[in-house]
Rosetta silent file (secondary structure, phi, psi, omega in degrees, C-alpha in Angstrom):
SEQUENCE: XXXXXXXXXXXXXXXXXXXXXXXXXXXXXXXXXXXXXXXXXXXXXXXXXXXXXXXXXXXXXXXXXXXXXXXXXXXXXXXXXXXXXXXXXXXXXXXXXXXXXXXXXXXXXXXXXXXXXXXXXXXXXXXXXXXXXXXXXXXXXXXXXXXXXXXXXXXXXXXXXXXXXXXXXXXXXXXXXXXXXXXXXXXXXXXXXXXXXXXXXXXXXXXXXXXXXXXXXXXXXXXXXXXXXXXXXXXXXXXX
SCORE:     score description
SCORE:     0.000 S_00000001
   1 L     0.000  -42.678  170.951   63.456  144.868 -174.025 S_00000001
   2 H   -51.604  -45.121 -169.502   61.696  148.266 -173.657 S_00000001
   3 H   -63.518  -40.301 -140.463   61.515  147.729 -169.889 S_00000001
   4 H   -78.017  -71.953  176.012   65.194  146.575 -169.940 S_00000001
   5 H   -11.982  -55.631 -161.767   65.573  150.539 -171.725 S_00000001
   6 H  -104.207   15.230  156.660   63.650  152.261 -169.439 S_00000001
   7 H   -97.908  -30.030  161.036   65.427  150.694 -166.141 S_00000001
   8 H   -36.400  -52.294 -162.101   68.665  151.692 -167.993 S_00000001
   9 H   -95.607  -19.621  169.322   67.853  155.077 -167.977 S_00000001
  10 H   -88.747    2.407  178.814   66.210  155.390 -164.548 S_00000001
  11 H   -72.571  -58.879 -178.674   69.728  153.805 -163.775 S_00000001
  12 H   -62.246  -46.556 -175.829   71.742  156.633 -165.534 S_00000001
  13 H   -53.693  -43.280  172.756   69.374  158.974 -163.921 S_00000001
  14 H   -78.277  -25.854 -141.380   70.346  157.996 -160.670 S_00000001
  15 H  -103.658   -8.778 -178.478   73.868  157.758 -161.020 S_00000001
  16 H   -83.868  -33.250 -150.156   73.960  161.839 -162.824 S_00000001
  17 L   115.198  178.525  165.498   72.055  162.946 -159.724 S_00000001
  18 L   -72.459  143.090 -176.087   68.746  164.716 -159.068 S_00000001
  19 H   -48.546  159.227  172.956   66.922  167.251 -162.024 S_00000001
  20 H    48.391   32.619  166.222   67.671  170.630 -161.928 S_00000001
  21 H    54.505   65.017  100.649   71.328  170.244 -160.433 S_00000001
  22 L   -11.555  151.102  178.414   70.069  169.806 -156.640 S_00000001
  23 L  -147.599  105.775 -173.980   72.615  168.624 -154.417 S_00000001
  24 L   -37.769  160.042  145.822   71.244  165.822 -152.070 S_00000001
  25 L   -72.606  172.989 -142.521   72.566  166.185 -148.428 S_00000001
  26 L    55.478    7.317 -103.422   75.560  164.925 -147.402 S_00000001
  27 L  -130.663  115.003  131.372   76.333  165.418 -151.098 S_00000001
  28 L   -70.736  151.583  156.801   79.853  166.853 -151.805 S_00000001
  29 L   -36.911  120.889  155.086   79.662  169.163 -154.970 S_00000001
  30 L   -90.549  134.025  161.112   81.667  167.267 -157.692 S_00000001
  31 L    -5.491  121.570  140.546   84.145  169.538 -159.925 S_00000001
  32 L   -29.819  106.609  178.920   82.857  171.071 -162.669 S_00000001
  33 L   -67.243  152.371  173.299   83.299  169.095 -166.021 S_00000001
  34 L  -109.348  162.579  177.936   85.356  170.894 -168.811 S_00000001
  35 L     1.605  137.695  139.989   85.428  171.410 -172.417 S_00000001
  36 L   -49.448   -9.902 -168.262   85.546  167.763 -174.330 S_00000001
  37 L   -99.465    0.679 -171.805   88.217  169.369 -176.035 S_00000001
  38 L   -74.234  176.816 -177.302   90.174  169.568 -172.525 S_00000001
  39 L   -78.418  -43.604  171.212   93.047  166.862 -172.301 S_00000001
  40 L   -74.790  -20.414 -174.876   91.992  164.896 -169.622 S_00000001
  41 L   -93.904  -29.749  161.504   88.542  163.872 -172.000 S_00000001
  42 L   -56.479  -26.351 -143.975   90.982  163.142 -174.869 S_00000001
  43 L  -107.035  -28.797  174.532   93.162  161.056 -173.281 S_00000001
  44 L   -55.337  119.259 -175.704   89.671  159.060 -171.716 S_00000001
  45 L   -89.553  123.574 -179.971   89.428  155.335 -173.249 S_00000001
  46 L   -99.812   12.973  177.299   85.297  155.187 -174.096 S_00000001
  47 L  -112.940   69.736  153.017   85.672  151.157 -175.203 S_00000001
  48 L  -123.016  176.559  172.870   86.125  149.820 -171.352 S_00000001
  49 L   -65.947  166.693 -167.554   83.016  148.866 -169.266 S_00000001
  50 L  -155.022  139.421  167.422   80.785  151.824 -168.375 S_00000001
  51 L   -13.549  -69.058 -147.547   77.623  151.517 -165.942 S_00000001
  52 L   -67.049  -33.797 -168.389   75.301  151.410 -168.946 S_00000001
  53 L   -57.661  124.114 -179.607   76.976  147.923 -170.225 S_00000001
  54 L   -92.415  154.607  169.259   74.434  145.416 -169.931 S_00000001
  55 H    -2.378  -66.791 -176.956   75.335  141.398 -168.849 S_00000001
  56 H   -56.591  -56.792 -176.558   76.098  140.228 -172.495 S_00000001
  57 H   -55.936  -35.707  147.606   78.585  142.984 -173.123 S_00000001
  58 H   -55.140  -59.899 -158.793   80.649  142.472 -170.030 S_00000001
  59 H   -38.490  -72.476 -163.732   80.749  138.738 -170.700 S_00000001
  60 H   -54.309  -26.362  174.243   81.914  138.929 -174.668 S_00000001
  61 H   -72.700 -113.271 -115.909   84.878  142.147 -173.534 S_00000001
  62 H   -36.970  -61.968 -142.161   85.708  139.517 -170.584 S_00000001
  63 H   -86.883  -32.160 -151.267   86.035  136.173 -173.238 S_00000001
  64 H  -111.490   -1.368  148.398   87.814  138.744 -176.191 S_00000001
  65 H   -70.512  -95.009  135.344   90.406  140.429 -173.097 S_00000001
  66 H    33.613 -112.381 -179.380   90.955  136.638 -172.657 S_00000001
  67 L   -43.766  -10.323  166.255   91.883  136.107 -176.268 S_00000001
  68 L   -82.034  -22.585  172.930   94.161  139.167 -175.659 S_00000001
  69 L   -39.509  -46.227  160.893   96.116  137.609 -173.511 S_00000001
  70 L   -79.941  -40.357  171.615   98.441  135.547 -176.232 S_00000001
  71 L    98.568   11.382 -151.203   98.581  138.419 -178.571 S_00000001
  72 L  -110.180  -19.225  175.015   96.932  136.878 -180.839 S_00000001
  73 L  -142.555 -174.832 -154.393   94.073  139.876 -180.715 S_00000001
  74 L  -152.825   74.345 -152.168   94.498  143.201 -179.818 S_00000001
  75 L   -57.316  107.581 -170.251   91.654  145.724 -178.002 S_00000001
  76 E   -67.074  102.526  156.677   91.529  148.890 -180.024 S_00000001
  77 L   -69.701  177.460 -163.080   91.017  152.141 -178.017 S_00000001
  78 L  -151.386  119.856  173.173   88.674  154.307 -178.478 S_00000001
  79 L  -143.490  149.365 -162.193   88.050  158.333 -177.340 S_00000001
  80 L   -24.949  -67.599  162.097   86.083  160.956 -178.117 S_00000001
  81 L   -80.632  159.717  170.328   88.441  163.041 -180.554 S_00000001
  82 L   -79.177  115.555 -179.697   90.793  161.748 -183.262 S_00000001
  83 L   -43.709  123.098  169.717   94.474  161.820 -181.532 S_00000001
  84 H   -19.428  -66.959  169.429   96.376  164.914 -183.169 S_00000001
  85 H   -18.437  -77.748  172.946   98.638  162.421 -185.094 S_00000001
  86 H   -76.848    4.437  156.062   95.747  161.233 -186.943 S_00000001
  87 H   -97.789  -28.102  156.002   94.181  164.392 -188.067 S_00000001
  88 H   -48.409  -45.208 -171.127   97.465  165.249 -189.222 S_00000001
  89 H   -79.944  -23.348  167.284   97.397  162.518 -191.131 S_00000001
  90 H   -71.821  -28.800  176.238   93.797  162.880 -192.722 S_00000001
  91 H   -60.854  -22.618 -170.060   95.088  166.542 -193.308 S_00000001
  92 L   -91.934  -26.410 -178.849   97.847  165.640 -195.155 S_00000001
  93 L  -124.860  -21.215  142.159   96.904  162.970 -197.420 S_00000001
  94 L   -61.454  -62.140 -154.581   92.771  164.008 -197.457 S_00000001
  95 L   -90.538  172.721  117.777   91.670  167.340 -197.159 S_00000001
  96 L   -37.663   93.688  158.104   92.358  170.437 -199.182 S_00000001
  97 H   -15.102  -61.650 -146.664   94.373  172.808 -196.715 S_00000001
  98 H   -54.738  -21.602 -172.754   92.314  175.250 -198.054 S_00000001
  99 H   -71.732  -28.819 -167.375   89.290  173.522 -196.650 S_00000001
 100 L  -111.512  140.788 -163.062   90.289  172.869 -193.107 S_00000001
 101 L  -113.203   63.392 -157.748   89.687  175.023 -190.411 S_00000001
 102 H   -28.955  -36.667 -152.060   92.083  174.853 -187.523 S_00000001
 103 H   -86.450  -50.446  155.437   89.411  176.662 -185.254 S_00000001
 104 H   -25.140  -46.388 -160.824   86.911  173.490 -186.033 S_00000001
 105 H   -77.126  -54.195 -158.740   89.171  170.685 -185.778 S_00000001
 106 L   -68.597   -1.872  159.421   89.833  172.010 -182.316 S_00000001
 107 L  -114.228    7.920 -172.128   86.174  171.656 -181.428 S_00000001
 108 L   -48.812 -177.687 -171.003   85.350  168.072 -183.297 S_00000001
 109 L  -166.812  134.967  166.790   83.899  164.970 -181.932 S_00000001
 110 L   -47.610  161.770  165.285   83.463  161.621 -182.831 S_00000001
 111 L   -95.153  -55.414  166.709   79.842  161.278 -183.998 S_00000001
 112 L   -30.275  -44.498 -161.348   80.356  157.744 -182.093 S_00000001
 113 L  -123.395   -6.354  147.841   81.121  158.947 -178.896 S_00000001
 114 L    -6.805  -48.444 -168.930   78.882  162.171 -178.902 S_00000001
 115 L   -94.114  138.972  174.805   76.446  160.622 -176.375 S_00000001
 116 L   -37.944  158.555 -172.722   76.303  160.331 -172.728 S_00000001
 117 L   -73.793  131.280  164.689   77.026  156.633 -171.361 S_00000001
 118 L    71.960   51.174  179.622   74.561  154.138 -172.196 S_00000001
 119 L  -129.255  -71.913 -158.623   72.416  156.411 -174.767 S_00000001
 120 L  -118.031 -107.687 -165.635   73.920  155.984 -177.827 S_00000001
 121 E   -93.597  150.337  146.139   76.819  153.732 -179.057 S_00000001
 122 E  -132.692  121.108  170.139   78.534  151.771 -176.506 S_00000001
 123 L  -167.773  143.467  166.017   80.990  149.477 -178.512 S_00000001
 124 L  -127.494  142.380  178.439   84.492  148.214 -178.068 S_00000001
 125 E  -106.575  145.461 -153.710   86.718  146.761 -181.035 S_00000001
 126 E  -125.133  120.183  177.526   88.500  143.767 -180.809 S_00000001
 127 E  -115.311  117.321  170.154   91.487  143.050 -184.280 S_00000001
 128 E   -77.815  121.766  142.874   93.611  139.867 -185.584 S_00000001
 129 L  -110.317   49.602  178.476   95.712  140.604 -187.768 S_00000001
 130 L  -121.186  -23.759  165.717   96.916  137.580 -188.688 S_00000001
 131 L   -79.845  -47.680 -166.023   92.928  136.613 -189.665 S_00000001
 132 L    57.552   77.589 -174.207   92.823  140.659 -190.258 S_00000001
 133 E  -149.334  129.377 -179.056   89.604  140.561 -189.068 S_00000001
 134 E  -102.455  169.589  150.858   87.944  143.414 -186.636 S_00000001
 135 E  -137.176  119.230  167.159   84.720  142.358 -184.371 S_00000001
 136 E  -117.869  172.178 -156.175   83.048  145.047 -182.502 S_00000001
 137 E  -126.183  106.566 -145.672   80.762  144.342 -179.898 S_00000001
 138 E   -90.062  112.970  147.020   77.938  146.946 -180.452 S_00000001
 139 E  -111.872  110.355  155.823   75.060  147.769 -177.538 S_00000001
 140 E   -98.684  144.381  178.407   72.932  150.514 -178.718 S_00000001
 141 L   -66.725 -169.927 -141.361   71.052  152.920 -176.430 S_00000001
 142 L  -107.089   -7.540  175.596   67.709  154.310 -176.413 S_00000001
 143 L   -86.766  -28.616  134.530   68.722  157.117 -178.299 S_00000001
 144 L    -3.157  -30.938 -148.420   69.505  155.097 -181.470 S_00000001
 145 L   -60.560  166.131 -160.572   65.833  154.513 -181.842 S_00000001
 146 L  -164.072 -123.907 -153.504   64.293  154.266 -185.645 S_00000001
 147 L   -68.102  131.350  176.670   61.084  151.989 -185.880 S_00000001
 148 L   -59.636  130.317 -171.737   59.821  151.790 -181.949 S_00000001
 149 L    85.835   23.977  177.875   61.704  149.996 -179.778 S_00000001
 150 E  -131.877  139.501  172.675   64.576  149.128 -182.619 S_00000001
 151 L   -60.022  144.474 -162.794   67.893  150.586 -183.187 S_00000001
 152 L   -94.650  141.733 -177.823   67.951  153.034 -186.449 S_00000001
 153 H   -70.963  -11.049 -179.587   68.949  151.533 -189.518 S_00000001
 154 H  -101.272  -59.966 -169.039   71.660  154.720 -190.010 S_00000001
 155 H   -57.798  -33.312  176.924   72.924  154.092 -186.294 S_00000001
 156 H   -37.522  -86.764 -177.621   73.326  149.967 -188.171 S_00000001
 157 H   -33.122  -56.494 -177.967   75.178  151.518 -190.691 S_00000001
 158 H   -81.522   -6.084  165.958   77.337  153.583 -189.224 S_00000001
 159 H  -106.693    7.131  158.564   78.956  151.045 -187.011 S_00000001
 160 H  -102.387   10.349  145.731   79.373  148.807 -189.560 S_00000001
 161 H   -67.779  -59.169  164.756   81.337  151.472 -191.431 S_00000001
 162 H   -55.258  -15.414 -142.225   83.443  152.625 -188.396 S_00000001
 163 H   -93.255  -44.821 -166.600   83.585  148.485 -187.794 S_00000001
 164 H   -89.220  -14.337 -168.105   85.022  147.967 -191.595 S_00000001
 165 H   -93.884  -61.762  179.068   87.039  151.205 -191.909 S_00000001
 166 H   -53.292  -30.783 -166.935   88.880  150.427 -188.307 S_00000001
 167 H  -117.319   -7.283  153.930   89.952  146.922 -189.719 S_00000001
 168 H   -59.861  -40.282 -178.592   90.805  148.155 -193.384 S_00000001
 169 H   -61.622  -63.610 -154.656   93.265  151.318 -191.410 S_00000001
 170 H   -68.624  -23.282  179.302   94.647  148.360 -189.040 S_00000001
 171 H  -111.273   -2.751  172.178   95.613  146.058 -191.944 S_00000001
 172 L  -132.332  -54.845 -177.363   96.844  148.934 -194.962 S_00000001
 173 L   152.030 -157.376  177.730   96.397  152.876 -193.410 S_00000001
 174 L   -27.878   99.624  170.513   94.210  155.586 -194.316 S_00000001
 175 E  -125.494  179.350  167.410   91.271  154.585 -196.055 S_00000001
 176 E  -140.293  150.478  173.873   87.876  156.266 -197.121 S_00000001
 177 E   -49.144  111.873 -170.436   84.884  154.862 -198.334 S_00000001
 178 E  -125.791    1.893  166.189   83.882  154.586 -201.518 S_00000001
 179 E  -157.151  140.832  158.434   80.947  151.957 -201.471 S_00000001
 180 E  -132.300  107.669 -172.946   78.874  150.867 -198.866 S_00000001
 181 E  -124.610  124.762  177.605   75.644  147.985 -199.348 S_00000001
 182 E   -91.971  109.494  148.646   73.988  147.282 -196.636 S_00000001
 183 E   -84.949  123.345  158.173   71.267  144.209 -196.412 S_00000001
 184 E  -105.266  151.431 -159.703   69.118  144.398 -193.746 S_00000001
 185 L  -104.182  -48.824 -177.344   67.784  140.906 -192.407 S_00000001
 186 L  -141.600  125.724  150.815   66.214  141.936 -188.761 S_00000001
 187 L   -24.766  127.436  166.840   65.687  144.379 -186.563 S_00000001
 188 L  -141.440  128.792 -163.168   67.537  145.178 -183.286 S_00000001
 189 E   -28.555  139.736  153.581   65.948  145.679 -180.181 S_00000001
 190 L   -88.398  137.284 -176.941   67.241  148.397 -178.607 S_00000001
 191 L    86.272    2.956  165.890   70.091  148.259 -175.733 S_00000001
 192 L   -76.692  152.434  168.813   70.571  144.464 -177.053 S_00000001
 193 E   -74.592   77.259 -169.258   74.128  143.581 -177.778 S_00000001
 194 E  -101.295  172.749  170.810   75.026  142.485 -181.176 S_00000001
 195 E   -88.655  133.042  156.633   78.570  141.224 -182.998 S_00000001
 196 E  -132.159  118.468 -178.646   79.370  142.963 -186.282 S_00000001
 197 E   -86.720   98.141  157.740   82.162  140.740 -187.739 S_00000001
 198 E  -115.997  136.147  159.472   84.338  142.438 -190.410 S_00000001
 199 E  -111.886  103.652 -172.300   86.520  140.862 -192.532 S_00000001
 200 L   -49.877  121.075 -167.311   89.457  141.741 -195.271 S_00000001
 201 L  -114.386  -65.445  167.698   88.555  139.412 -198.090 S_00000001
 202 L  -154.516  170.071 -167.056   91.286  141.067 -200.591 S_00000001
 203 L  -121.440  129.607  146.925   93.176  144.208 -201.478 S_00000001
 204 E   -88.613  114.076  161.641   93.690  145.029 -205.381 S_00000001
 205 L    51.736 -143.989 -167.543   96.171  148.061 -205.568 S_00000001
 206 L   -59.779  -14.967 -153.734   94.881  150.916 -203.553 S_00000001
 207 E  -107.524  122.533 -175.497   91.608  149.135 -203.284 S_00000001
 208 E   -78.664  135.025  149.495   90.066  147.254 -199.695 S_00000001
 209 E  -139.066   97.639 -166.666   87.409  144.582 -200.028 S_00000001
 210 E   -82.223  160.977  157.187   85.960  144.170 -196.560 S_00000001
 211 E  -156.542  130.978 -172.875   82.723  141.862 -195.761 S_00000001
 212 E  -128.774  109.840 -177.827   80.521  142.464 -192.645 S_00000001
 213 E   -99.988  171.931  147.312   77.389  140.762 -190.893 S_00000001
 214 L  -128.037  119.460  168.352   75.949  141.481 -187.567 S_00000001
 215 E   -98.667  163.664  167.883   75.116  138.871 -185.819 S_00000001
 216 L   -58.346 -163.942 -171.516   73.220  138.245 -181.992 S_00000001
 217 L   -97.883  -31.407 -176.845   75.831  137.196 -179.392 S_00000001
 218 L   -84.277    8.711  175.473   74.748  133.419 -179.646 S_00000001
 219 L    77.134   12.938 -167.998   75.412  133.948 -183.823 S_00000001
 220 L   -67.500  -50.215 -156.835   71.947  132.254 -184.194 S_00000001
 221 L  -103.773  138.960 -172.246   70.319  135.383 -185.566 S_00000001
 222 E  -106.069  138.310  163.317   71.811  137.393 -188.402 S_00000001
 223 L  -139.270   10.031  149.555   70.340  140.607 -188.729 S_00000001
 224 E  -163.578  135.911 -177.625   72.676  142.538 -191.616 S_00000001
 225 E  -103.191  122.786 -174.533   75.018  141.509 -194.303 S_00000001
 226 E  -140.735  154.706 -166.678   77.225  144.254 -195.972 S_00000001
 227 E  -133.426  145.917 -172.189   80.206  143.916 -198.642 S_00000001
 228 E  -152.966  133.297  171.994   82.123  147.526 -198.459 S_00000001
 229 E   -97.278  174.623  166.564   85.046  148.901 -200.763 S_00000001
 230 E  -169.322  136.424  176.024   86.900  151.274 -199.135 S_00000001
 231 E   -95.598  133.563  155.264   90.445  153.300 -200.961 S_00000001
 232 E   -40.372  109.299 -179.713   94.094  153.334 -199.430 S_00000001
 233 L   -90.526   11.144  172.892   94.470  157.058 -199.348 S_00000001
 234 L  -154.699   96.187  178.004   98.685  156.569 -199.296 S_00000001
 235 H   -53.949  -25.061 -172.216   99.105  153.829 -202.047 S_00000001
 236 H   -86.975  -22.110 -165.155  103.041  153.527 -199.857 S_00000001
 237 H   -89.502  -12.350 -174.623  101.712  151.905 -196.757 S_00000001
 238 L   -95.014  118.184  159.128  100.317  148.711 -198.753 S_00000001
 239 L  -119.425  147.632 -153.030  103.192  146.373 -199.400 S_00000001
 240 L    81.754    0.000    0.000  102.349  142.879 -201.003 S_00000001
């Protein structure tokens, strides 16, 4: 798995170019990239394949595009910043005005999508809602790393937060977290491919009660079980 890591990354390496911005011959220059905060990086969907996607990870977006087909699931996009719309809407029904800092917002990031391709998260989410069930289909990179040669137990966490938070928003609206317990079972390798299954078990009132494992791609191996509350921050969008 380490090897699999470090041919990844001599992979990436070729495909950026040579160190120290050199510019092979025959080489055209390519364009200077701009700002992430430019229009064109907003508007980029980061859940499609990318170099960095290893074998498993093509397959399951291939078999869950497939299942899109019928309408019956639904591929979530995904890009670096939160679309204007929705930061209005965390502003409005979250923050404190007084708190928010128009000069900030306008330099944010995703913590998710922060990293170069095939470094950090690479995941796309896949939603029912008539199960109301998300799955996202998680490969982490080499930057992820925690005990050597394993994905960090925090990097775990946080995409089974984004995983259960994405399919609580898709079946009531706005929510935020207000408990999260994590079991961990097993380790996972880094640049391996895992599942992380969430499900909407019930909603009391304002109140979400998701449950989420991650499993390996053939479901054999479980390696974390989490139960998560999470609150409706606009109590109007739940009807039923």
């Amino acid at each position: 798995m380490l090897r699999s890591c470090a041919a990844r990354l001599r992979t990436l390496g070729a495909l950026r170019g040579p160190p120290g911005g050199r510019r092979l011959p025959g080489r055209e220059p390519r364009p200077a990239l701009r700002s992430f905060s430019s229009e064109e990086v907003i508007l980029k969907d980061y859940s499609v394949p990318n170099p960095s996607w290893n074998k498993d990870l093509r397959l399951l977006f291939d078999q869950f595009m497939e299942k899109c087909e019928d309408g019956s699931w639904k591929r979530l996009p995904s890009y670096k910043r939160i679309p204007a719309e929705k930061i209005q809407d965390f502003k409005t029904h979250l923050l404190d005005p007084k708190l928010v800092k128009e000069e900030q917002l306008s330099q944010t990031q995703l913590f998710t999508r922060s990293f170069d391709d095939g470094l950090g998260f690479e995941y796309v989410m896949f939603y029912s809602d008539v199960e109301k069930r998300m799955v996202c289909l998680f490969q982490g990179g080499p930057y992820l790393e925690g005990p050597p040669g394993f994905v960090h137990g925090g990097a775990i966490a946080t995409m089974i937060d984004s995983t259960v938070g994405m399919c609580a928003l898709m079946a009531g609206g706005v929510v935020v977290t207000a408990n999260l317990n994590i079991n961990y079972k097993r380790p996972i390798p880094l640049c391996s491919v895992v599942m992380i299954n969430s499900q909407l078990d019930k909603v009391e009132g304002r109140k979400f009660f998701v449950s989420c494992n991650v499993q390996s791609v053939d479901e054999k191996t479980l390696y974390s079980e989490a139960t998560i509350l999470k609150i409706l921050a606009r109590e109007d969008r739940v009807e039923g």
